[in-house]
C-alpha positions as CSV (number, residue, x, y, z in Angstrom):
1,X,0.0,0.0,0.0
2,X,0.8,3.7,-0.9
3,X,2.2,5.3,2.3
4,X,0.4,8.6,3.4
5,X,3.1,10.6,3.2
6,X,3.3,9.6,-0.5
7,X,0.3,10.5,-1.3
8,X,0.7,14.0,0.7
9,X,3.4,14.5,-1.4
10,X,0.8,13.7,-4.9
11,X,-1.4,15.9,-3.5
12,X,0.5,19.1,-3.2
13,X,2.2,18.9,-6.3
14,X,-0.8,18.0,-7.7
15,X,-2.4,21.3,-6.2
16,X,0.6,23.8,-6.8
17,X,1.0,22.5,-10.8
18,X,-2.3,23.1,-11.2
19,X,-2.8,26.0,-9.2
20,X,0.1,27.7,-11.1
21,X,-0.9,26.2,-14.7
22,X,-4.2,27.6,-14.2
23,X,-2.9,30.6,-12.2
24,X,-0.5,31.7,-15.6
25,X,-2.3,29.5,-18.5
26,X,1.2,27.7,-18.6
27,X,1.0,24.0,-17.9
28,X,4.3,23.8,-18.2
29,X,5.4,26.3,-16.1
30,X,3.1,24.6,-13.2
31,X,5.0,21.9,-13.4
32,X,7.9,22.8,-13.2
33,X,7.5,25.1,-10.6
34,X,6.2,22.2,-8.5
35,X,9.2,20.0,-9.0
36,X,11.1,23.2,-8.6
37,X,9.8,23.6,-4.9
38,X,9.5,19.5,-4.8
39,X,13.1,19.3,-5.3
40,X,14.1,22.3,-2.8
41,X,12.3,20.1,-0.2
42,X,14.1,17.1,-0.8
43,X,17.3,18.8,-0.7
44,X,16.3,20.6,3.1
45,X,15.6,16.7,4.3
46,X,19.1,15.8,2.6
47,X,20.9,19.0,5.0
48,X,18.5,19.0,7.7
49,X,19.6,16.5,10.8
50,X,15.8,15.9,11.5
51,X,14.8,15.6,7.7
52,X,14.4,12.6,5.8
53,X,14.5,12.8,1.8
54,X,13.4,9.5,-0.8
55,X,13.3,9.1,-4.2
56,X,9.5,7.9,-3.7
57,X,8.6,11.1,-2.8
58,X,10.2,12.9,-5.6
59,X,8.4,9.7,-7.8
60,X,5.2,11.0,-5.7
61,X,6.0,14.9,-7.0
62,X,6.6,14.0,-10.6
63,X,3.4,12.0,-11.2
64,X,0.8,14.5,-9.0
65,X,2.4,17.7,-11.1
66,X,2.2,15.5,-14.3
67,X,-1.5,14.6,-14.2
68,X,-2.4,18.0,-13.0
69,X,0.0,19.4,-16.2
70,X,-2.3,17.3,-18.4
71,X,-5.7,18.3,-16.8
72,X,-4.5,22.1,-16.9
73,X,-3.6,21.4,-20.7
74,X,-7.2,20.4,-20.9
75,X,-8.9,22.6,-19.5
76,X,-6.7,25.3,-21.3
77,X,-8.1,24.0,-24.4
78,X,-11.3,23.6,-24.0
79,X,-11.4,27.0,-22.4
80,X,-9.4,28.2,-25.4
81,X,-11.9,26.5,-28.4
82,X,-15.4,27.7,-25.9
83,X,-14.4,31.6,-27.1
């Protein structure tokens, strides 16, 4: 089974991708913002004596910014072709 903190980790990815995407009609830029601030986590639990980094949760970053990169693609779209 998927650990919670995994699936924290989906979720706010998830939520800053598409919160940025959305926020600046770049999907792209959502995403990479989010594995920008992912990855700046990651490496605090690397430096920090109390932190704790793992791949899975960079594997847990990639996929919740990805599938909200593709729904903010989507909805970009469709927004774009309803004008």
């Amino acid at each position: 089974m998927i650990g919670q903190d995994k699936i924290l980790h989906f979720m706010f990815s998830f939520i800053i991708a598409l919160v940025l995407g959305l926020s600046t009609s770049s999907p792209i830029l959502g995403f990479l913002g989010s594995l920008g601030i992912g990855g700046a986590k990651e490496i605090y639990d690397m430096i920090s004596p109390t932190g704790f980094a793992e791949f899975g949760d960079l594997i847990a970053n990639s996929i919740g910014a990805g599938i909200a990169t593709i729904l903010c693609y989507l909805a970009l779209k469709v927004n774009s072709e309803a004008k």
